[in-house]
VOGU-3710 file (C-alpha; in Angstrom, 3 decimals, decimal comma):
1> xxxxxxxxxx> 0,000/0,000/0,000  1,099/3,435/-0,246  3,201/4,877/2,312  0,480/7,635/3,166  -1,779/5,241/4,680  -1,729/4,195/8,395  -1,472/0,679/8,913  -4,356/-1,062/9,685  -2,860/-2,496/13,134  -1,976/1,685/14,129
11> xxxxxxxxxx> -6,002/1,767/13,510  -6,469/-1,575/16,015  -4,483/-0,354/18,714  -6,714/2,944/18,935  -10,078/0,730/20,063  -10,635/0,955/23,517  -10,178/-2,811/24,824  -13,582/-3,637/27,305  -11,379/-5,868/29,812  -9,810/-4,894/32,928
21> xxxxxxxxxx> -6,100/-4,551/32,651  -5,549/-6,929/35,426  -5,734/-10,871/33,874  -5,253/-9,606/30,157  -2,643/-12,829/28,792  -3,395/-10,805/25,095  -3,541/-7,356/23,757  -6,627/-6,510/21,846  -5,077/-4,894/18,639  -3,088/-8,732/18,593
31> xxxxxxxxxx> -6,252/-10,604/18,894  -8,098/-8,322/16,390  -5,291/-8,216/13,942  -5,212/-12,360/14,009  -8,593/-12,517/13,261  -7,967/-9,611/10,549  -5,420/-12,003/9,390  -7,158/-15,761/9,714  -10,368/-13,860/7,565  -7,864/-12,735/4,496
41> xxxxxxxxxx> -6,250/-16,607/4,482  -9,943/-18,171/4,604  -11,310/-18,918/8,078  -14,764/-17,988/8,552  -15,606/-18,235/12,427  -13,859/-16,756/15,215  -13,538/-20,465/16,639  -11,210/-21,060/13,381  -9,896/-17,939/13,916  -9,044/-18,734/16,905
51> xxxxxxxxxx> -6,724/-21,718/15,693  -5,008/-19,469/12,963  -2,361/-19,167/14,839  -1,319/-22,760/15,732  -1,527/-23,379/12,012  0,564/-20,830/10,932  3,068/-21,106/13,938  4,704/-18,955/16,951  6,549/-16,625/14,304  3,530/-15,195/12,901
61> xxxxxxxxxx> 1,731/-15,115/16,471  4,905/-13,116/17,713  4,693/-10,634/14,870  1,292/-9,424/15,725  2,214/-9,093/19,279  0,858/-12,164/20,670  3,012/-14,417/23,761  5,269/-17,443/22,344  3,457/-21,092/22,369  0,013/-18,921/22,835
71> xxxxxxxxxx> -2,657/-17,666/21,131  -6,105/-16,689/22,432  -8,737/-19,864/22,146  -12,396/-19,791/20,762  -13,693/-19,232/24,705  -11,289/-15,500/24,997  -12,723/-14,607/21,773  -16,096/-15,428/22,296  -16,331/-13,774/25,499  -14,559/-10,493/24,232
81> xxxxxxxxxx> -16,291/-10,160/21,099  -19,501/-10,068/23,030  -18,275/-7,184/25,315  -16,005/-4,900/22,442  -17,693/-1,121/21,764  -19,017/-2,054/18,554  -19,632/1,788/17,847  -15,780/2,431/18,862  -14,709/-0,379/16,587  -17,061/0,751/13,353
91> xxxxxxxxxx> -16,109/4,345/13,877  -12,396/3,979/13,920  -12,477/1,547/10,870  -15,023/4,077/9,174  -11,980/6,801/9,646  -9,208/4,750/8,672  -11,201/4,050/5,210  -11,618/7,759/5,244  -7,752/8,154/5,303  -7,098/5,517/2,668
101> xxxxxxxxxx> -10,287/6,929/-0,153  -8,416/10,444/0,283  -5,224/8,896/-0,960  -6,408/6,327/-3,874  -9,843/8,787/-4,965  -9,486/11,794/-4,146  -11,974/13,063/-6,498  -15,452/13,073/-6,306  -16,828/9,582/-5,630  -20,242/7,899/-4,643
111> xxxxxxxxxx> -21,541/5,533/-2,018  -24,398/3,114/-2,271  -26,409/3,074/1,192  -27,922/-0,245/1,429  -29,448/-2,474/4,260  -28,844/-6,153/4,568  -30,265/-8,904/6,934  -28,355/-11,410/8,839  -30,247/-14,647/8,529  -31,635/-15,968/11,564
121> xxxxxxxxxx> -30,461/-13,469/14,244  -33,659/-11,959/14,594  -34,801/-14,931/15,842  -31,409/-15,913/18,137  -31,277/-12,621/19,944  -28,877/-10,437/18,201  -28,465/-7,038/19,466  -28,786/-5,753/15,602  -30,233/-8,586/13,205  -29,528/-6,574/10,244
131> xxxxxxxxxx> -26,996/-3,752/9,243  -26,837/-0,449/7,060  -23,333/0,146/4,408  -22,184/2,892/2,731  -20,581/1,226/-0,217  -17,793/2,874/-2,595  -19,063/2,179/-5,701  -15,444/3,114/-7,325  -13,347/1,091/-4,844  -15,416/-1,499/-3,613
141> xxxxxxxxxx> -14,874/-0,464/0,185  -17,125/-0,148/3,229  -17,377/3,516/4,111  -19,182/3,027/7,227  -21,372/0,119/8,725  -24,538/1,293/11,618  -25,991/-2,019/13,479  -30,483/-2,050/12,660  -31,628/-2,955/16,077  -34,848/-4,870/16,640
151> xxxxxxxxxx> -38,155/-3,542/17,350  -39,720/-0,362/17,084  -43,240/-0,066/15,388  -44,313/0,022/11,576  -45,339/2,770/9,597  -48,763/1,845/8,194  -48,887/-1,945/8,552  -49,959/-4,088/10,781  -46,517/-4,159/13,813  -46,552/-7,999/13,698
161> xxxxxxxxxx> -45,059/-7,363/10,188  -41,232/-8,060/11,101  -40,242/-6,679/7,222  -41,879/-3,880/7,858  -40,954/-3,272/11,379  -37,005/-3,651/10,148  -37,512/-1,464/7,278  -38,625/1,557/9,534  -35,862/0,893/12,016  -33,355/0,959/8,361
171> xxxxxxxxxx> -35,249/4,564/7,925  -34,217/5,726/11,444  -30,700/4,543/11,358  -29,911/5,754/7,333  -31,010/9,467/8,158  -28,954/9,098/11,550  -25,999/7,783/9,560  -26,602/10,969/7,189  -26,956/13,310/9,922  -23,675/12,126/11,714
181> xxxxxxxxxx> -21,586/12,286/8,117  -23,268/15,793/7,487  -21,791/16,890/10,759  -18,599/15,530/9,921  -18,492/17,346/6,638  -18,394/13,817/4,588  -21,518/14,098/2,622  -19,744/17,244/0,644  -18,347/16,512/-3,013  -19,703/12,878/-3,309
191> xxxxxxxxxx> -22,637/11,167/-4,801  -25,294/8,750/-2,389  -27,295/6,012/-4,104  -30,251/4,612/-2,899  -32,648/2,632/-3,269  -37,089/3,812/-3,286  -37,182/2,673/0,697  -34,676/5,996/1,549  -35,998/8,445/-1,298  -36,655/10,592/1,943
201> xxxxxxxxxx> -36,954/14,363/1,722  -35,222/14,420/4,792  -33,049/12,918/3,554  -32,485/14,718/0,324  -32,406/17,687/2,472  -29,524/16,428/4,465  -27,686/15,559/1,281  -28,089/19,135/-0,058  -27,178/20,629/3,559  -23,936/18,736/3,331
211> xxxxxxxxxx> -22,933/20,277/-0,080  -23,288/16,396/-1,717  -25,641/15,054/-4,318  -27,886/12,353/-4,170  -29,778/9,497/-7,139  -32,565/8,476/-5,849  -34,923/5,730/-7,354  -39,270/6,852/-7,039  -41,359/3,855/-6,407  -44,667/3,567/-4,240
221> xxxxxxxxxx> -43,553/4,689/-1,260  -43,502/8,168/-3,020  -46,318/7,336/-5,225  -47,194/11,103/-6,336  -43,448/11,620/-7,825  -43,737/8,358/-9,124  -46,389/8,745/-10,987  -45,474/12,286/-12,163  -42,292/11,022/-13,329  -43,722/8,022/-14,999
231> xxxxxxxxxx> -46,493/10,349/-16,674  -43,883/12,475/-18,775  -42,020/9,928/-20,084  -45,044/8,138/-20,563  -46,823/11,083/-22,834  -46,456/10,349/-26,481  -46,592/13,608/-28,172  -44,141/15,566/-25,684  -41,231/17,376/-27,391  -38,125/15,453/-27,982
241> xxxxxxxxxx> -36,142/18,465/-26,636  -37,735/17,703/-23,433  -35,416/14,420/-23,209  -32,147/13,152/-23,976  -30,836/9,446/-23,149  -28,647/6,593/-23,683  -28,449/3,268/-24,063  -25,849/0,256/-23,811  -25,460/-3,425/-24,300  -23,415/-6,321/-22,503
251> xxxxxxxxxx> -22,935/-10,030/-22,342  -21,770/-12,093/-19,700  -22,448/-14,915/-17,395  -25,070/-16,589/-19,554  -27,368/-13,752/-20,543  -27,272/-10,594/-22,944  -28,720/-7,446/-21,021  -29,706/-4,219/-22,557  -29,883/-0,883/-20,687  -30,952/2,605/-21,641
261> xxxxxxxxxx> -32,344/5,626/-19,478  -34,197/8,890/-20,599  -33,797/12,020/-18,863  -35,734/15,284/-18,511  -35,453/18,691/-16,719  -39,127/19,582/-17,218  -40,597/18,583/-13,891  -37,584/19,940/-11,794  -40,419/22,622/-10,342  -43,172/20,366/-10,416
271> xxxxxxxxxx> -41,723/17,754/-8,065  -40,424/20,081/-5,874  -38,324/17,912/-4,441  -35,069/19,259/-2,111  -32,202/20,007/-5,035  -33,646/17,779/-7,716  -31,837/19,058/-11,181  -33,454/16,447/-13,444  -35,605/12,798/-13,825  -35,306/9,668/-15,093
281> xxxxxxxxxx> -36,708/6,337/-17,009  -34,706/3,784/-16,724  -35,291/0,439/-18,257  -33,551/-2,894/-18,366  -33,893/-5,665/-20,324  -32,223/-9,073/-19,787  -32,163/-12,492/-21,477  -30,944/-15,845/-20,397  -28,976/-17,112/-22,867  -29,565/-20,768/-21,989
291> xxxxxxxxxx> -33,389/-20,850/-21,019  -34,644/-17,583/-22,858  -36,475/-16,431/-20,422  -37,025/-12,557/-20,493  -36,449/-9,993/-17,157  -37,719/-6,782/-17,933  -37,553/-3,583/-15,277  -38,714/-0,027/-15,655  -37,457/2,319/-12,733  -37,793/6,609/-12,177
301> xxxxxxxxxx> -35,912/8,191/-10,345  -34,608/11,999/-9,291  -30,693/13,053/-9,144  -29,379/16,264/-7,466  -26,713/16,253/-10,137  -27,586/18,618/-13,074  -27,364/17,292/-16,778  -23,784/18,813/-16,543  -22,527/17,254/-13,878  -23,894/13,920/-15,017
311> xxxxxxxxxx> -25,359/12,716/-18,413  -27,551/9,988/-18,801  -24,139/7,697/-19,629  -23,212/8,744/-16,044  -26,250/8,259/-14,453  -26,738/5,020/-15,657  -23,469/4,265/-14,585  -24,566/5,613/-11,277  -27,441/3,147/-11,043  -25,654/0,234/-12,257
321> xxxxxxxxxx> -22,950/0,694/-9,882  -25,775/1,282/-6,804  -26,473/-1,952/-7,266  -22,569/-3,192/-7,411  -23,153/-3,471/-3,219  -25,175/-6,732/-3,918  -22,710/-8,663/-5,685  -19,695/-6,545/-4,706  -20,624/-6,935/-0,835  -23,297/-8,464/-0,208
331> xxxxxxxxxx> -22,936/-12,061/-2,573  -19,451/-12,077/-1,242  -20,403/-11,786/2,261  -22,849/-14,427/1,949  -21,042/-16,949/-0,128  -17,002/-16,650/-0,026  -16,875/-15,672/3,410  -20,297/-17,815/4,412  -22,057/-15,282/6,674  -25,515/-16,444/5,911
341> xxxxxxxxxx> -24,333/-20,086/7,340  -22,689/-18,264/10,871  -23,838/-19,605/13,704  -22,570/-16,341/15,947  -26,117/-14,030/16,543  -26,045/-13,173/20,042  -25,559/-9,570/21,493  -22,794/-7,583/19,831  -20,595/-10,151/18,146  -22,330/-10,277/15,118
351> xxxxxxxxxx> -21,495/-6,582/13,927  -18,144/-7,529/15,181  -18,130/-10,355/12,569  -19,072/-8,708/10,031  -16,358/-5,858/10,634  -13,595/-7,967/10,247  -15,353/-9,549/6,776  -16,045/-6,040/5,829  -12,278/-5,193/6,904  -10,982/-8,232/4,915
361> xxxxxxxxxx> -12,684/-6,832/1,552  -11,806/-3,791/1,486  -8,248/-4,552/2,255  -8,614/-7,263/-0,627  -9,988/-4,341/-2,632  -7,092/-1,905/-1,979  -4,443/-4,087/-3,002  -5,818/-4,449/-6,291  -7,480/-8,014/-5,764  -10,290/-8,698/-8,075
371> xxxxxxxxxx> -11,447/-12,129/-7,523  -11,902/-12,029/-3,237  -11,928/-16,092/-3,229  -8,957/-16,392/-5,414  -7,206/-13,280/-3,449  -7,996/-15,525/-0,348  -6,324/-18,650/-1,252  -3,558/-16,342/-2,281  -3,446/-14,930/1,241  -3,602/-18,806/2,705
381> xxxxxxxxxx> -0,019/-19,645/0,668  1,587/-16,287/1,875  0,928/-15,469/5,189  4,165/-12,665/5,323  2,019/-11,198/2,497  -1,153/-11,520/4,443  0,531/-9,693/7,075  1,843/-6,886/5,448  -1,629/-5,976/3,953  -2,465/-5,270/7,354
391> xxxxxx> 0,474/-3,141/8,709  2,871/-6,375/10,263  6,160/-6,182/8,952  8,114/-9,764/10,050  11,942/-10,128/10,249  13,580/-12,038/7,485
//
């Protein structure tokens, strides 16, 4: 990595550590740098984790700090994960990926905000059963990662509607996450994605406030701009000057899919939404090569950025990559580092979890690793390497 950038164990040894100093055998920036470490080379829980060690051997134990002939079992990590400041840990990870985006993109970049559940902690106590990202779209790096606790009550449903109930606490905690990066002065000069559940005046307003720019996608939960949006591109004999668009065509894994989006400054007063500077239509069409069945999708939707600032190339580009967080984050959550199969949802150790798997990515991600599995099995062969992505330097 480049010299500029504080090593990720510099970043460890800044979380406050919950355990009385008395009775501590090993330092928490060790432990949390081994399980930093045991995630890049492939192990999924922190009981494997917790063995990383003993197959790697004292040397690499030593060079993150830990005692010769010891390394912390699955009990010390079960019962310390469980107690660590999970708002402490996510904050001084969200700042070190701060430090690093100023150094590789320092331009202008965007951020998908996105919700995701973890399976079956709702019903296994966790303290947050699902969890909020801010995505870099460019880099493929968690920004910033805000627990969705349980409970709370609906917004026009019935309250026994758990979906529901979740997707009003994801409300809450995306316009807290906005406030806090407003008052931070993070929102200004970059671009926030999201999907119809946070098209949210409030919001757009916060966006604006912060001196950033938003796309936001219209569906029924804002049915009047939806249906003003949908109406002008839906009028036959309206001007062509009224629009401009795009369009583009790929193939790849087993189905050809066609894109194009049409965009329109004539309703920027009607909608009166907070800083809108245009609307758009986009529609996607996609083909399985194999069965031929047909996918089609229409979607509106309402940028901040004016036609200058982004074209309807670039705001399809915009809306594409939005959606990156699923298969960029999400998928690889799920299936190369298994989280949907973890057996760890009680209390705070969840969010933990995921921190380090979020952690693991977007160090993958910053050394230039494009397939995460294959960069994995790369990490397994070279653990000096492994170690080095992370800030340890070991003795030849």
């Amino acid at each position: 990595m480049a010299t500029e950038i504080t090593p990720l164990m510099d970043i460890l040894s800044t979380i406050p550590d919950p355990r009385h100093r008395r009775g501590r055998v090993y330092s928490l920036p060790s432990i949390l740098g081994m399980m930093c470490a045991a995630s890049l080379c492939g192990y999924q829980t922190y009981g494997a984790m917790a063995k990383w060690c003993e197959d790697y051997g004292s040397e690499y134990a030593q060079a993150l700090g830990l005692p010769q002939h010891r390394s912390p079992c699955k009990a010390t990590l079960c019962i310390l994960l469980a107690r660590l400041d999970v708002e402490e840990l996510e904050k001084r990870l969200c700042g070190w990926i701060e430090s690093v985006l100023s150094v590789l993109t320092p331009e202008a970049s965007a951020f998908a905000l996105d919700g995701k559940s973890l399976r079956g902690s709702r019903k296994q106590g966790a303290t947050f059963p699902a969890m909020l990202t801010a995505f870099s779209h460019e880099m493929g790096v968690v920004l910033c990662q805000r627990g969705i606790p349980e409970g709370g009550q609906s917004v026009g449903v019935e309250a026994e509607d758990e979906d529901a109930v979740r997707r009003t606490n994801e409300l809450r905690i995306a316009k807290d996450v906005l406030k806090a990066l407003l008052s931070d002065g993070r929102l200004a000069g970059r671009i926030w994605t999201m999907d119809a559940l946070h098209t949210q005046r409030e919001n757009a307003e916060t966006i604006v406030e912060g001196e950033g720019d938003y796309v936001m996608l219209a569906k029924g939960n804002q049915p009047t701009l939806q249906e003003n949006i949908a109406f002008l591109f839906e009028t036959d004999d309206a001007p062509e000057e009224w629009f401009d668009n795009a369009s583009e065509s790929n193939t790849a894994h087993g189905r050809v899919e066609h894109r194009s989006i049409r965009t329109s400054t004539v309703l920027n007063e009607t909608v009166g939404w907070p800083g809108v500077q245009q609307v758009f239509e986009s529609h996607r069409v996609r083909v399985e090569r194999t069965s031929g069945k047909l996918h089609e999708e229409t979607v509106y939707g309402i940028p901040s950025l004016s036609p200058a600032q982004a074209d309807p190339s670039r705001l399809m580009e915009l809306i594409r990559g939005h959606w990156s967080i699923e298969n960029r984050l999400h998928w690889v959550r799920d299936v190369v580092f298994d989280e949907d199969r973890s057996q760890v949802r009680k209390g705070n150790t969840p969010q933990v979890m995921t921190a380090v798997r979020n952690i693991a990515i977007s160090v993958l991600r910053m050394a230039g690793r494009r397939s995460t599995a294959a960069a994995r099995h790369r990490c397994a062969a070279r653990p000096r390497e492994t170690l080095e992505l992370i800030g340890v330097t070991m003795e030849n």
